[in-house]
VOGU-812858 format. One record per residue: residue number from 0; residue in one letter; x, y, z of N, C-alpha, C in turn. Coordinates in steps of 0.2 Angstrom, whole numbers, plus 5000, padded with zeros to 4 digits. Layout:
  seq  type  n_c1  n_c2  n_c3  ca_c1  ca_c2  ca_c3  c_c1  c_c2  c_c3
  NUM     a     X     Y     Z      X      Y      Z     X     Y     Z
...
# end
This chain:
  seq  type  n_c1  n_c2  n_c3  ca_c1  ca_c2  ca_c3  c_c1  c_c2  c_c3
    0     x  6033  5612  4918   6026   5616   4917  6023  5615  4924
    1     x  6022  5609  4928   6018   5607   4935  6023  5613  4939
    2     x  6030  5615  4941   6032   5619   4944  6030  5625  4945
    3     x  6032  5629  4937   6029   5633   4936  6022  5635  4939
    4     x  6018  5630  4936   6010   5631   4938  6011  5632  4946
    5     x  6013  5627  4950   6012   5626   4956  6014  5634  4959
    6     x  6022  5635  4956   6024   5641   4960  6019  5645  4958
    7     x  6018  5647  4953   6012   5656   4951  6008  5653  4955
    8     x  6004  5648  4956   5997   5647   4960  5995  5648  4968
    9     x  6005  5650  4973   6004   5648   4977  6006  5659  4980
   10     x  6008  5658  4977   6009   5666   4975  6005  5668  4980
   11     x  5997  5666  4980   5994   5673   4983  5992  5667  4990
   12     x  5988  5671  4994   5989   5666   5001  5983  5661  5003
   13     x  5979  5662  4998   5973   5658   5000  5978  5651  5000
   14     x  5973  5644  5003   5976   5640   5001  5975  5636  4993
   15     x  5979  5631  4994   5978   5627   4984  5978  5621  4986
   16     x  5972  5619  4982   5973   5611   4983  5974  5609  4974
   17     x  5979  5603  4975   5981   5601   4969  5977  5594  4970
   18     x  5975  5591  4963   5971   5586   4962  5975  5583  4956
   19     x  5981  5576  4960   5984   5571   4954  5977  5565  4953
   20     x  5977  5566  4946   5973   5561   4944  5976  5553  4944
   21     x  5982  5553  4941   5987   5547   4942  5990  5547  4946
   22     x  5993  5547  4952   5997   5547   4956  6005  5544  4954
   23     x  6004  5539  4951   6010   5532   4950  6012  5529  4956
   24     x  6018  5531  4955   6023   5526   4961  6027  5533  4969
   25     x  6027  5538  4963   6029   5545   4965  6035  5546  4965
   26     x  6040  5541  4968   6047   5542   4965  6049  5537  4961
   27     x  6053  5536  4958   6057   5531   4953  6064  5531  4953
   28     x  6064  5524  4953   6071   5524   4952  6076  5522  4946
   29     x  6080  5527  4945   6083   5527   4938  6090  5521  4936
   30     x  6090  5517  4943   6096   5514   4940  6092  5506  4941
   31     x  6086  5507  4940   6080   5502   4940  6079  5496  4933
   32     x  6080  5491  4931   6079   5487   4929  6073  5491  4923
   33     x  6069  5493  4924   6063   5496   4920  6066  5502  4915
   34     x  6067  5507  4921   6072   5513   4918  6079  5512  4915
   35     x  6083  5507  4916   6090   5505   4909  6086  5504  4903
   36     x  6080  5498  4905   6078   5495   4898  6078  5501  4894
   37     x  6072  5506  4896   6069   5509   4891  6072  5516  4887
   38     x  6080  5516  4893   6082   5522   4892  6081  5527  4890
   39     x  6076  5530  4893   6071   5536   4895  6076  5542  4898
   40     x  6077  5540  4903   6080   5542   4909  6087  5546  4905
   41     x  6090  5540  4903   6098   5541   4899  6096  5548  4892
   42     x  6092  5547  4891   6089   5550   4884  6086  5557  4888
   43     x  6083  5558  4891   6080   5563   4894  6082  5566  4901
   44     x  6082  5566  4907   6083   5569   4913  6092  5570  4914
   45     x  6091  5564  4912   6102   5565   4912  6104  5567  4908
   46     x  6100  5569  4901   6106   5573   4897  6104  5581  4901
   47     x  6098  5582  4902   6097   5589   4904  6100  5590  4908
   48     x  6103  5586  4912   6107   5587   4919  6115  5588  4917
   49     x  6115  5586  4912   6122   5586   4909  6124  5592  4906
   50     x  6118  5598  4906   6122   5602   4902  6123  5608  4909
   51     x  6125  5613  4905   6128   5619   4911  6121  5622  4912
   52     x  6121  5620  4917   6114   5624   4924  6112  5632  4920
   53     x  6118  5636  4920   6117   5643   4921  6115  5646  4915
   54     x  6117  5641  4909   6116   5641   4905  6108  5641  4901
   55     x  6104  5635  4905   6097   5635   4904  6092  5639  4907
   56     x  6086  5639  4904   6080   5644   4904  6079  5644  4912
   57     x  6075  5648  4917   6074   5647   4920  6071  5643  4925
   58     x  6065  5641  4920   6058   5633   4921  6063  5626  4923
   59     x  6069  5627  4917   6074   5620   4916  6078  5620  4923
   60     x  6081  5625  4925   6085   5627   4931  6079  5624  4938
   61     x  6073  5626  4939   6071   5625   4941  6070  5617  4943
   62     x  6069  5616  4937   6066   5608   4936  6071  5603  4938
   63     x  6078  5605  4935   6084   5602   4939  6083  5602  4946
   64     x  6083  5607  4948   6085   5608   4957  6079  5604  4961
   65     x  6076  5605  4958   6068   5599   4961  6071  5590  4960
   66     x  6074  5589  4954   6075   5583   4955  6081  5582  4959
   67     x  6088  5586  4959   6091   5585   4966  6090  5586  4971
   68     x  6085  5588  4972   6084   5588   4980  6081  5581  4982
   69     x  6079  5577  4978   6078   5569   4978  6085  5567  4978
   70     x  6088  5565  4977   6096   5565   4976  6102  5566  4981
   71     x  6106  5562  4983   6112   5566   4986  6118  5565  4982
   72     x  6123  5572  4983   6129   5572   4977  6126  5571  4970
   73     x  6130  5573  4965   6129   5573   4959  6124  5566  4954
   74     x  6125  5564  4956   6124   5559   4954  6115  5559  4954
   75     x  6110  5558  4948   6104   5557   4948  6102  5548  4951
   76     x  6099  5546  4954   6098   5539   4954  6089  5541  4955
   77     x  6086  5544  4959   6081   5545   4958  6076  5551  4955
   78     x  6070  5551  4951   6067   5553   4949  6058  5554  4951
   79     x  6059  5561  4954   6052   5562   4956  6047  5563  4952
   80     x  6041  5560  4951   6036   5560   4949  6030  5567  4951
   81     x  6026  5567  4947   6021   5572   4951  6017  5574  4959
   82     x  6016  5570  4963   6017   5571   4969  6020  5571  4974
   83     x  6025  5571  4972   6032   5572   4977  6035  5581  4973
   84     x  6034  5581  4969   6036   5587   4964  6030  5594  4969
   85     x  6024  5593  4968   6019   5597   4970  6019  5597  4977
   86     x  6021  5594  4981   6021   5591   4987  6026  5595  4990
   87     x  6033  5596  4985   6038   5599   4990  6037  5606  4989
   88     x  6034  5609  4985   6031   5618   4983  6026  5619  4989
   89     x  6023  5615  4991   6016   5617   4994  6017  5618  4999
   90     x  6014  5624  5003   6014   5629   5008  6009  5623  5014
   91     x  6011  5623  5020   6008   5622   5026  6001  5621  5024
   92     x  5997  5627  5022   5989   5627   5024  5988  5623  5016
   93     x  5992  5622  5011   5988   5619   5005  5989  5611  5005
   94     x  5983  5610  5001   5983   5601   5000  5983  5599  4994
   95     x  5987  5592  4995   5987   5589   4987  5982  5581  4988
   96     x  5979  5582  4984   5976   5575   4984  5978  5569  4979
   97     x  5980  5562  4979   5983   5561   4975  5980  5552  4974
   98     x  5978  5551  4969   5972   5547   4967  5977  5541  4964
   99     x  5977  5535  4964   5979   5531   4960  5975  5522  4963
  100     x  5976  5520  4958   5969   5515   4956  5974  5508  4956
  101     x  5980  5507  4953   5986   5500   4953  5987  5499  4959
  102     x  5985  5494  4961   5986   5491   4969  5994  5492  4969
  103     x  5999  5491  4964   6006   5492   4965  6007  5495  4966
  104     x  6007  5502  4963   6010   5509   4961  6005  5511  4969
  105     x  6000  5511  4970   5996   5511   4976  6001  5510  4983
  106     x  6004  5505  4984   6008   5503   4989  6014  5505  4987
  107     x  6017  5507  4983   6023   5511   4982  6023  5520  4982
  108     x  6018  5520  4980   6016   5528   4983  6015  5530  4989
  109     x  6013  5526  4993   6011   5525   5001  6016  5526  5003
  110     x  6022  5520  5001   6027   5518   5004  6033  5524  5005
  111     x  6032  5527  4998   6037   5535   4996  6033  5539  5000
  112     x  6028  5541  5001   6026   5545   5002  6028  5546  5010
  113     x  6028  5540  5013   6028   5540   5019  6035  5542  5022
  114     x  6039  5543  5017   6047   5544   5019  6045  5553  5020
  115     x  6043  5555  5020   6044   5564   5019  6037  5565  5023
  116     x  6038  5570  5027   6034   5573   5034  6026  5576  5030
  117     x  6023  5574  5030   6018   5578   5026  6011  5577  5031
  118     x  6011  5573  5035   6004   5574   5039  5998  5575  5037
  119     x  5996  5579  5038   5987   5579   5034  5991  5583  5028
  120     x  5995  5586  5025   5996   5590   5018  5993  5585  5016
  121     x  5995  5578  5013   5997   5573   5007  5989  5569  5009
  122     x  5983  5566  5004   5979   5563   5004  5980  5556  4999
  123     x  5981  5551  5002   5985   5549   4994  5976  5542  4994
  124     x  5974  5542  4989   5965   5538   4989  5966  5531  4983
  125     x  5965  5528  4987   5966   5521   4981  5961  5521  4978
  126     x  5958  5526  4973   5953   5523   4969  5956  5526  4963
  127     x  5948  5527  4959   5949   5530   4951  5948  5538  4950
  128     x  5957  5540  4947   5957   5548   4948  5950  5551  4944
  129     x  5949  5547  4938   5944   5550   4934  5936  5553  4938
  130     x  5935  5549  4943   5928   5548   4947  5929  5553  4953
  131     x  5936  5551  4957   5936   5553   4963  5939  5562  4964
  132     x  5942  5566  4958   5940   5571   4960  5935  5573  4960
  133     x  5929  5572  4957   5924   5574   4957  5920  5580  4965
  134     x  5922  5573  4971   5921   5576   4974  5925  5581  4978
  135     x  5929  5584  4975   5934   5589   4980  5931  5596  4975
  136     x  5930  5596  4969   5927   5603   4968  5919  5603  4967
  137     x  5920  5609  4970   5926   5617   4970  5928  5614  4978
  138     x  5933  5618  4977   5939   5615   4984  5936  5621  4989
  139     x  5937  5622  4993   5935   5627   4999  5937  5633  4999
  140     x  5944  5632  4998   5948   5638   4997  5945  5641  4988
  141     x  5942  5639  4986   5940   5641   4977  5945  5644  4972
  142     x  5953  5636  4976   5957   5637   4971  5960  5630  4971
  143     x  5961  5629  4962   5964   5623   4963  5968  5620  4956
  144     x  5972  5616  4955   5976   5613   4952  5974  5606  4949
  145     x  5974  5604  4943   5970   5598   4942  5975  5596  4938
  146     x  5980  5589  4939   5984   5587   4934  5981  5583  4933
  147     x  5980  5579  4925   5977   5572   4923  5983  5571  4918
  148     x  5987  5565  4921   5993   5561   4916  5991  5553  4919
  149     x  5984  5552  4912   5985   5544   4914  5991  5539  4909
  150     x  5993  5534  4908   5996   5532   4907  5993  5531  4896
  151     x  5985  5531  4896   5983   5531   4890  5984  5521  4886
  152     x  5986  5517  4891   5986   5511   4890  5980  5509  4887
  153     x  5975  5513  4890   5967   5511   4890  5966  5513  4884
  154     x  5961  5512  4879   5959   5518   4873  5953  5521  4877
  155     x  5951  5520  4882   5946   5524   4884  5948  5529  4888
  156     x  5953  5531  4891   5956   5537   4894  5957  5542  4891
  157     x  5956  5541  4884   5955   5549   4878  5949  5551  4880
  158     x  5943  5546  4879   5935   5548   4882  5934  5549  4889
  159     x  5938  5547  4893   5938   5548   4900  5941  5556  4903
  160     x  5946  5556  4900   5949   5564   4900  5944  5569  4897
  161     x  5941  5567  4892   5937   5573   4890  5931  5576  4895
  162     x  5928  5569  4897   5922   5568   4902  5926  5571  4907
  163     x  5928  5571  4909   5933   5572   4917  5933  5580  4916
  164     x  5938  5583  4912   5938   5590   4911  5931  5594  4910
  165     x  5926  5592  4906   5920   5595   4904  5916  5594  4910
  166     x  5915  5590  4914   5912   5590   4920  5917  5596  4926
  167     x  5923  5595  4926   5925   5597   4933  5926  5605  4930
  168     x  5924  5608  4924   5923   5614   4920  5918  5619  4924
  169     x  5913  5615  4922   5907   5615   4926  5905  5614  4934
  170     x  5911  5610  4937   5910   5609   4944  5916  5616  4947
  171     x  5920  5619  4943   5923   5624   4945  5926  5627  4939
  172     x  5923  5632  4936   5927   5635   4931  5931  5639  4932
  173     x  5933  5641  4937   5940   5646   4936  5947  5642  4939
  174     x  5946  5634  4942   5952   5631   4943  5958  5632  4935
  175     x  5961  5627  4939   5967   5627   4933  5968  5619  4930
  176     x  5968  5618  4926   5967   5612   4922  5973  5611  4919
  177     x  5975  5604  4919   5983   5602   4916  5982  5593  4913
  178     x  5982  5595  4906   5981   5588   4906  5988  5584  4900
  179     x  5992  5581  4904   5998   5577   4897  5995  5573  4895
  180     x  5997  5571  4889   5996   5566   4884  6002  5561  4878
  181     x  6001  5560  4877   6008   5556   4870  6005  5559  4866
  182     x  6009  5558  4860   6008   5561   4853  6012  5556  4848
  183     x  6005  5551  4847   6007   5543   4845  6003  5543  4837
  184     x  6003  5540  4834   6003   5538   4827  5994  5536  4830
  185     x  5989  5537  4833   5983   5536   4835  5977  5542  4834
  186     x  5972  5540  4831   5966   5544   4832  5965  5547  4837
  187     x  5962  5544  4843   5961   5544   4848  5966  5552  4851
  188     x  5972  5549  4850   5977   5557   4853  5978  5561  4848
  189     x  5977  5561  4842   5977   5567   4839  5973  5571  4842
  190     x  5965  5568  4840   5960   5573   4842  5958  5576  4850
  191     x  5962  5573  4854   5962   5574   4859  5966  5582  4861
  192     x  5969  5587  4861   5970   5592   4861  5966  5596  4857
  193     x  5964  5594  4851   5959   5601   4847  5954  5599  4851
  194     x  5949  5593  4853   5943   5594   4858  5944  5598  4862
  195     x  5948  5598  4867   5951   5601   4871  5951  5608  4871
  196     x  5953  5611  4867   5952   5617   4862  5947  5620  4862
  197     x  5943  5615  4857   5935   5615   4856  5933  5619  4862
  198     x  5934  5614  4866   5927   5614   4873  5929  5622  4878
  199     x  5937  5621  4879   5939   5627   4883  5937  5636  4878
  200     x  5939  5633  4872   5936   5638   4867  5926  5642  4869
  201     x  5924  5637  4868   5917   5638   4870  5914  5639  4876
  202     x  5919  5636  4882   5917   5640   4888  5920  5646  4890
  203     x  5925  5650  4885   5926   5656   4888  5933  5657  4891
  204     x  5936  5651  4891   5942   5649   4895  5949  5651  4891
  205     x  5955  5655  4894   5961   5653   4892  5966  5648  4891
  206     x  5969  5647  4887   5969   5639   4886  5977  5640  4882
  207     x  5985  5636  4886   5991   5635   4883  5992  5627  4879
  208     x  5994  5626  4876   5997   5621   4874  6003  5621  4870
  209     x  6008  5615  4874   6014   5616   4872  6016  5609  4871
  210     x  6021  5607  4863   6023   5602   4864  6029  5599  4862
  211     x  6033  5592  4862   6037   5592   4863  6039  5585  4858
  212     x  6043  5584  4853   6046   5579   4849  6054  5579  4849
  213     x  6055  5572  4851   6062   5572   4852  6066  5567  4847
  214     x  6062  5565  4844   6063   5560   4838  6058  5557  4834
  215     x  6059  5555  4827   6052   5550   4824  6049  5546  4825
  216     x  6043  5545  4828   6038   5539   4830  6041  5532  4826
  217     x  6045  5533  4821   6047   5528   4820  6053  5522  4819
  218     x  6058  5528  4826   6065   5526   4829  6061  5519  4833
  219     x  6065  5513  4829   6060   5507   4836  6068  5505  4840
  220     x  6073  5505  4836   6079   5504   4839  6082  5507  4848
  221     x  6076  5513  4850   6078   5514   4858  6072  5515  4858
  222     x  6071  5513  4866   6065   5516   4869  6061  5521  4868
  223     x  6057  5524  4872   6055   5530   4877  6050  5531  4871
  224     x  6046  5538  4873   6039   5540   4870  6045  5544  4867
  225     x  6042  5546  4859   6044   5550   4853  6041  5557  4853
  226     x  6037  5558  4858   6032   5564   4858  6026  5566  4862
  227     x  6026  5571  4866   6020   5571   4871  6019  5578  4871
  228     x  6012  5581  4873   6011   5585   4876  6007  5588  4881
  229     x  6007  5595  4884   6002   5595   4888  5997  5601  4886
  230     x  5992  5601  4889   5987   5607   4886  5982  5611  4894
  231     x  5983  5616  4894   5981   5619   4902  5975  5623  4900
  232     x  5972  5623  4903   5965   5628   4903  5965  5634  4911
  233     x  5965  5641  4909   5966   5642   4914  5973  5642  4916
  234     x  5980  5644  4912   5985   5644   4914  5989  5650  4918
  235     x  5993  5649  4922   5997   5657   4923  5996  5661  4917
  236     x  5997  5668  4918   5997   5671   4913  6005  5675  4910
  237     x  6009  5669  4915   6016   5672   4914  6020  5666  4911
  238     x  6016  5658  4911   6019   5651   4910  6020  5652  4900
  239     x  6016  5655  4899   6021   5657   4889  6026  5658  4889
  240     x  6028  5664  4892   6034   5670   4892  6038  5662  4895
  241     x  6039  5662  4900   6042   5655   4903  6044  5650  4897
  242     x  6040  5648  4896   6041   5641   4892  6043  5644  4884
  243     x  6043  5651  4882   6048   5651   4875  6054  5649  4875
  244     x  6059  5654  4880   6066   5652   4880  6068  5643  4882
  245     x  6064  5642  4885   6065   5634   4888  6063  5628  4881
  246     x  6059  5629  4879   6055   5623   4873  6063  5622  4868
  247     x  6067  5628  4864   6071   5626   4860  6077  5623  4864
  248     x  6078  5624  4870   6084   5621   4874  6084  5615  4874
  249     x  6075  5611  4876   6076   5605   4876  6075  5603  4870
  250     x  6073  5605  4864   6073   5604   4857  6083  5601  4858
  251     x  6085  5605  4857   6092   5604   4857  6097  5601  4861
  252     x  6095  5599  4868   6095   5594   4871  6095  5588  4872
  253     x  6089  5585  4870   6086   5580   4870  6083  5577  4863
  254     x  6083  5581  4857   6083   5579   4851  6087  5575  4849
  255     x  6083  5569  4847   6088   5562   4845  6090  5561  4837
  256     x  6084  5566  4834   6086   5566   4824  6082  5571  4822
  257     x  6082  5572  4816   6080   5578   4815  6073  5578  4813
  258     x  6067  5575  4816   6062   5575   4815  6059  5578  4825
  259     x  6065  5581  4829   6065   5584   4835  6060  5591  4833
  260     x  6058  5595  4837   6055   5601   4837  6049  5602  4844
  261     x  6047  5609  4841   6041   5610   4848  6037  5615  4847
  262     x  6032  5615  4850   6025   5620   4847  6025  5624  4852
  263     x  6021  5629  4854   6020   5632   4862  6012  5639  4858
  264     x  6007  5637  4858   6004   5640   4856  5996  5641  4863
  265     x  5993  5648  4861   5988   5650   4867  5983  5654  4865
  266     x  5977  5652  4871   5974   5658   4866  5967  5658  4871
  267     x  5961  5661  4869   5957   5663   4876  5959  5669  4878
# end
């Protein structure tokens, strides 16, 4: 989806500034101590990799060839995260701003980041994504990209996402808004897409959302999230057509039992 988006958004020649609200670490390593445990990795990016390229939708082709470029030879060992992803689409005059508040993930963002030629493109700001884009919109060029993928550890980041998007609505309503989430056995994230809905509904806005279950919330026997999605305000107007043929591939690839499937609904 962040592809996609980036590619359609970069299309025309003004510049684009992208706003990560989580940053992370930006690259990962897959044959890391963290990533064996949780077999995430082995369950998701490596089976897609496993299957025949030519064969996949478009979006997934794409998505591949982004994480090989991380990569030398066959072999996956590391995984880019969203500012390394955004980072290697953007044109010369666009900028990505990239926010993360973990003094860890902070200094390992810094650290990744600083292997790849970015000079003033790449703004990477130790504070609070929630707060600190505030001040970037409306961006100068009065275009822009806004992921929000916090981790949701917090229960206050359901309420913080909302606040964040309904303000930065307001501070720029024709950007593009992207926000991930889990789809956990929680209040809190349930209602968090139909709010979402709600609000982009009564401002006027287009609005995609599409989601993904790759087993039941109630496998405890392996790792990894059971389910996530993302919900965009102000999306490409060509990322549906995109993302049909793709959702049942990874339905079918990445489905662990039969409680797998996936939504892709839109509207505005």
């Amino acid at each position: 989806v962040l592809i996609a988006t980036v590619q359609y958004l970069t299309q025309k020649e003004a510049a684009l500034t992208v706003l990560d609200t989580h940053g992370g670490a930006g690259l990962y390593r897959l044959d890391g101590d963290y990533a064996s445990k949780s077999g995430e990795a082995e369950e998701g990016v490596l089976r897609l990799a496993a299957a025949k390229e030519a064969e996949l939708a478009p979006v997934l082709q794409d998505y591949l060839q982004m994480v090989r470029r991380f990569n030398q030879g066959n072999a996956i060992r590391n995984y880019p995260g969203s500012p390394f992803i955004s980072q290697a689409l953007l044109r010369g005059h666009d900028r990505l701003k990239a926010f993360e508040l973990h003094p860890t993930d902070m200094r390992s963002l810094t650290g990744n980041m600083a292997q790849l030629e970015v000079r003033r493109q790449v703004a990477i700001l130790h504070e609070d994504g929630f707060e600190g884009v505030k001040k970037f919109l409306p961006p100068p060029s009065r275009r822009a990209l806004l992921l929000c993928d916090p981790s949701y550890e917090l229960k206050t980041d359901y309420g913080r996402v909302l606040d964040m998007v309904a303000d930065s609505l307001k501070r720029f309503p024709t950007g593009t808004y992207a926000v991930w989430y889990p789809i956990i056995p929680r209040p809190d994230a349930h209602d968090l897409p139909k709010r979402l809905k709600t609000m982009t509904t009564k401002a006027g806005k287009s609005w995609l959302h599409a989601t993904l279950t790759v087993k039941s919330n109630k496998t405890s026997e392996r790792g990894g999230l059971p389910a996530s999605g993302m919900f965009l305000i102000n999306p490409p107007f060509n990322l549906k057509d995109q993302l049909k043929p793709a959702m049942p591939q990874l339905v079918k690839l990445l489905g662990q039992d039969s409680n797998a499937g996936f939504t892709l609904e839109s509207g505005g």
